[in-house]
LUMTI-627392 format. One record per atom (N, C-alpha, C): residue in three letters; x, y, z. Coordinates in pm, whole numbers, padded with zeros to 5 digits, always signed. Layout:
residues N
alaXYZ;...
END
This chain:
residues 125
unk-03509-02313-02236;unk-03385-02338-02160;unk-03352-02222-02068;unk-03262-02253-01981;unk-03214-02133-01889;unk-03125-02014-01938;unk-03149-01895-01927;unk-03070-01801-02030;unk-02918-01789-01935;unk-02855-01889-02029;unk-02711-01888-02008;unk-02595-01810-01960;unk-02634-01639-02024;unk-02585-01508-01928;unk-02637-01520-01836;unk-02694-01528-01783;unk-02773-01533-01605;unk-02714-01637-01536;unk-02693-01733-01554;unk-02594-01820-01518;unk-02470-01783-01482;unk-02414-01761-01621;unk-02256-01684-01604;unk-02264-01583-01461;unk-02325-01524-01479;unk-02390-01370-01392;unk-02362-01417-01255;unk-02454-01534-01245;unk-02476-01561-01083;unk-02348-01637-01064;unk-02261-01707-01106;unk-02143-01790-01081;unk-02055-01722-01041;unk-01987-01602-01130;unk-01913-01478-01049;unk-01970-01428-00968;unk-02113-01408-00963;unk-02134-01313-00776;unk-02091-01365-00677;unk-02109-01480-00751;unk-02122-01591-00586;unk-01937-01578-00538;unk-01852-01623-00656;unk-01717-01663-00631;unk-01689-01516-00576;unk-01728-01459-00626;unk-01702-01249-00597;unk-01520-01245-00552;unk-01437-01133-00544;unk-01355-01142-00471;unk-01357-01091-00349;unk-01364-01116-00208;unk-01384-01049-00092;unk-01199-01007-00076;unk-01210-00859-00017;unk-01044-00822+00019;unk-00997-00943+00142;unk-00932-00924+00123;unk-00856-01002+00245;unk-00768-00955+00339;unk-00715-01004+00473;unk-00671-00907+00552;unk-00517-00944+00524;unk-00424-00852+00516;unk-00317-00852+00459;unk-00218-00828+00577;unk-00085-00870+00568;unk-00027-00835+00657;unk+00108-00771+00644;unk+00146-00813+00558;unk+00288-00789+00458;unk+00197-00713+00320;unk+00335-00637+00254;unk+00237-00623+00081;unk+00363-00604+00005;unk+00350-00646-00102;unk+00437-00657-00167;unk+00410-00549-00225;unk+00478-00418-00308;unk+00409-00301-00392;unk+00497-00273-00514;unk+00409-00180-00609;unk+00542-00147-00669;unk+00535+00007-00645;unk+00580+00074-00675;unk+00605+00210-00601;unk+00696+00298-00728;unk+00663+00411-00700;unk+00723+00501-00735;unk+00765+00644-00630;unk+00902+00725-00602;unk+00850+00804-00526;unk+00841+00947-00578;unk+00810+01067-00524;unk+00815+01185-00596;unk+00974+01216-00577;unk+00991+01324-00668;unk+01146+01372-00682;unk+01194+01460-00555;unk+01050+01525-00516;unk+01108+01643-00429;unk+00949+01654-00323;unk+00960+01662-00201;unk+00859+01649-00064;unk+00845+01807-00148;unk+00686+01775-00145;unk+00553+01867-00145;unk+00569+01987-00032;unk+00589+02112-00050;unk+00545+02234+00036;unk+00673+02227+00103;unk+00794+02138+00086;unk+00877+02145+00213;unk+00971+02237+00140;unk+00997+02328+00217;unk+01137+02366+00184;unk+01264+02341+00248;unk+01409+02330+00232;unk+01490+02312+00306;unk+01612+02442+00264;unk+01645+02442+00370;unk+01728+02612+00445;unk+01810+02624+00289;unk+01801+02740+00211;unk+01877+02768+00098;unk+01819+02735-00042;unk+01710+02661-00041;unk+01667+02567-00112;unk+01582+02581-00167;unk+01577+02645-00284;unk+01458+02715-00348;unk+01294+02581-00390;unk+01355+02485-00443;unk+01303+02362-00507;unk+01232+02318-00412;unk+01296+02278-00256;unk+01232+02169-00171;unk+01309+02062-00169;unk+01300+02020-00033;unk+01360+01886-00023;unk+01349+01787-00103;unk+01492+01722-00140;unk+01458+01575-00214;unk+01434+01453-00123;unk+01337+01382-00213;unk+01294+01271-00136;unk+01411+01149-00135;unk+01439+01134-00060;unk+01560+01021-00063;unk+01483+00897-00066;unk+01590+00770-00126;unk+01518+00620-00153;unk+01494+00589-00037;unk+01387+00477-00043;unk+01339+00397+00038;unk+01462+00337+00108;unk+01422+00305+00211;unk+01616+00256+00334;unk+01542+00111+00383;unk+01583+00030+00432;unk+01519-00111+00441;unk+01546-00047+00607;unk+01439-00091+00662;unk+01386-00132+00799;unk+01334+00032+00840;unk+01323+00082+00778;unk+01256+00225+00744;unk+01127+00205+00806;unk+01074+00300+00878;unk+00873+00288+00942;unk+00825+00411+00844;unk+00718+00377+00757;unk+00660+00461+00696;unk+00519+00413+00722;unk+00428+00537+00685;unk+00281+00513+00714;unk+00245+00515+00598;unk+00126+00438+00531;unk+00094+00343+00446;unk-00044+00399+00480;unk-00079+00452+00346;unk-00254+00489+00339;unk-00316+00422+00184;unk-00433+00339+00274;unk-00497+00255+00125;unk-00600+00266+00213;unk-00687+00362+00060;unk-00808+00406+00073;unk-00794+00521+00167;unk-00872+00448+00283;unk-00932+00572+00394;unk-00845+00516+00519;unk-00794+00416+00494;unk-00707+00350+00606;unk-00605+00384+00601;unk-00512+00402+00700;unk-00408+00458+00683;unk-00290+00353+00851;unk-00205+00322+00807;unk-00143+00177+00883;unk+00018+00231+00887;unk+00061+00210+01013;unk+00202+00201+00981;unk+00282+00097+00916;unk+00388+00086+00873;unk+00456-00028+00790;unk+00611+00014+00757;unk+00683-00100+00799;unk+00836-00123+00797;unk+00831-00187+00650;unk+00977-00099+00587;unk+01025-00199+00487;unk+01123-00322+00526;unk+01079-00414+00468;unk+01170-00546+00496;unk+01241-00551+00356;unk+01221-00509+00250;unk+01304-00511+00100;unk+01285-00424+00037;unk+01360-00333-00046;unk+01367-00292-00164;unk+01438-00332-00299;unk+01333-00323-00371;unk+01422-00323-00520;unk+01399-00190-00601;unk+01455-00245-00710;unk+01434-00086-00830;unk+01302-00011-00797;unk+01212-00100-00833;unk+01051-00040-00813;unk+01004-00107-00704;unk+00989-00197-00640;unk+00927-00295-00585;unk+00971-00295-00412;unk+00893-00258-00359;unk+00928-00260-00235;unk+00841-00355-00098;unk+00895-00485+00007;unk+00811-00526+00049;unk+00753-00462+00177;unk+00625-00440+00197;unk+00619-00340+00338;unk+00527-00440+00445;unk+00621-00456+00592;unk+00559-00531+00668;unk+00425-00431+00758;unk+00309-00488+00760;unk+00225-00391+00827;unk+00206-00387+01017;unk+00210-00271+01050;unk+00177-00310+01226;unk+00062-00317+01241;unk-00038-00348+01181;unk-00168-00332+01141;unk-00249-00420+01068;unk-00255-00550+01020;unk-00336-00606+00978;unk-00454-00476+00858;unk-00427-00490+00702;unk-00533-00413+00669;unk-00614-00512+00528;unk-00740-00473+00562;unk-00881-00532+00479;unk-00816-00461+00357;unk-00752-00525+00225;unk-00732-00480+00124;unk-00765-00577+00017;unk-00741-00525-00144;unk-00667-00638-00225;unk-00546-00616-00296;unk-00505-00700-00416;unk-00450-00663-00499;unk-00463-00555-00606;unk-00398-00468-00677;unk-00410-00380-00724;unk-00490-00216-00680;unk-00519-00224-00507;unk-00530-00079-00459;unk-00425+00006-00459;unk-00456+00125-00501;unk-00335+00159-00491;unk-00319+00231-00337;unk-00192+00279-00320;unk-00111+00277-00122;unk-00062+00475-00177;unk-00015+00507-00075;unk+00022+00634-00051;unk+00123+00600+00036;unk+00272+00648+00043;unk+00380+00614+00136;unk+00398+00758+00201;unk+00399+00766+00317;unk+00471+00873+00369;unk+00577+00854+00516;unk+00649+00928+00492;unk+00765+00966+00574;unk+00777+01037+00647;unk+00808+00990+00813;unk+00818+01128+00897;unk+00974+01220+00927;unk+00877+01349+00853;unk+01019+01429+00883;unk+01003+01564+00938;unk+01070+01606+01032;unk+01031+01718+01095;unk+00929+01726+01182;unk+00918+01580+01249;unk+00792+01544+01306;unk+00654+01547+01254;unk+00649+01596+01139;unk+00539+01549+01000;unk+00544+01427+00934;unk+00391+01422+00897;unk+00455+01278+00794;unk+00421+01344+00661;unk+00520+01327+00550;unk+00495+01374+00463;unk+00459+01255+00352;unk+00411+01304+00230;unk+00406+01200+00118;unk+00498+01213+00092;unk+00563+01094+00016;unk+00695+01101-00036;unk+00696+01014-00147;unk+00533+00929-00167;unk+00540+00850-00300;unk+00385+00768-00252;unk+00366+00718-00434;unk+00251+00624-00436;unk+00317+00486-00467;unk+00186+00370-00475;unk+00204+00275-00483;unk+00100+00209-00565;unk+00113+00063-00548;unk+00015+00010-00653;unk+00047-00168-00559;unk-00056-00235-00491;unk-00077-00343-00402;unk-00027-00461-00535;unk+00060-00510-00557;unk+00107-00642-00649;unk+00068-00766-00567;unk+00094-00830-00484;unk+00068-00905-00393;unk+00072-00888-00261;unk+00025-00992-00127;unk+00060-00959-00022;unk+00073-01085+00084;unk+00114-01128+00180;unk+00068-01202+00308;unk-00068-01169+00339;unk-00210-01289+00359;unk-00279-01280+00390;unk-00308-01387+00526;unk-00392-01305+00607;unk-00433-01398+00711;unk-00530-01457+00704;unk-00561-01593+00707;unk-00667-01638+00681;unk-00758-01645+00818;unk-00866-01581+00761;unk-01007-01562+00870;unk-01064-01678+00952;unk-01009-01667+01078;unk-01003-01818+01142;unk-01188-01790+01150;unk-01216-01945+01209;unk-01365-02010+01217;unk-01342-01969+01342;unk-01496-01927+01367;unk-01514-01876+01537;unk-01625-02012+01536;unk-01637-02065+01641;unk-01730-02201+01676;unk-01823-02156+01744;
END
């Protein structure tokens, strides 16, 4: 008979998951307490990172890509980020948020891809 793991084997390659191009992402997020290296005038600690603000432009790095992106929602953890950028991702990459301040963009928090808007890959004829 046909060895049945080999089967299994080839059925997931085939289905595989390919990323998809995303356009929106839904995340969940956490941010840091206090911006990395910054100091502010008096301020021994460093600037605190203030919450996410809805319609906010932050730049959005997943992987090696790195995309600008507006928030359209926040919640407790969960924040939705619209992309100006179309990016090849999936679910569960994790994102890097940063914020421009001082004409820098700084990190100001990570993320983790929960869902997203995908575009589906039109047929070229």
């Amino acid at each position: 008979g046909i060895n049945a793991e080999y089967m299994v084997g080839q059925v997931l390659g085939a289905v595989g998951h390919l990323p998809s191009i995303y356009t929106e992402l839904e995340v969940s997020y956490y941010l840091l307490r206090r911006l990395l290296g910054v100091r502010t005038e008096g301020d021994k600690k460093g600037a605190k990172v203030q919450k996410l603000a809805k319609n906010e432009v932050l730049m959005v790095n997943i992987g090696s890509l790195s995309t600008g992106g507006r928030v359209i929602a926040v919640k407790a953890d969960l924040a939705k980020i619209g992309l100006t950028t179309p990016v090849c991702t999936e679910v569960g990459e994790k994102i890097a948020l940063s914020r421009r301040i001082d004409k820098h963009w700084r990190l100001i928090g990570w993320g983790q891809i929960r869902r997203g808007i995908t575009v589906k890959p039109t047929e070229r004829d």
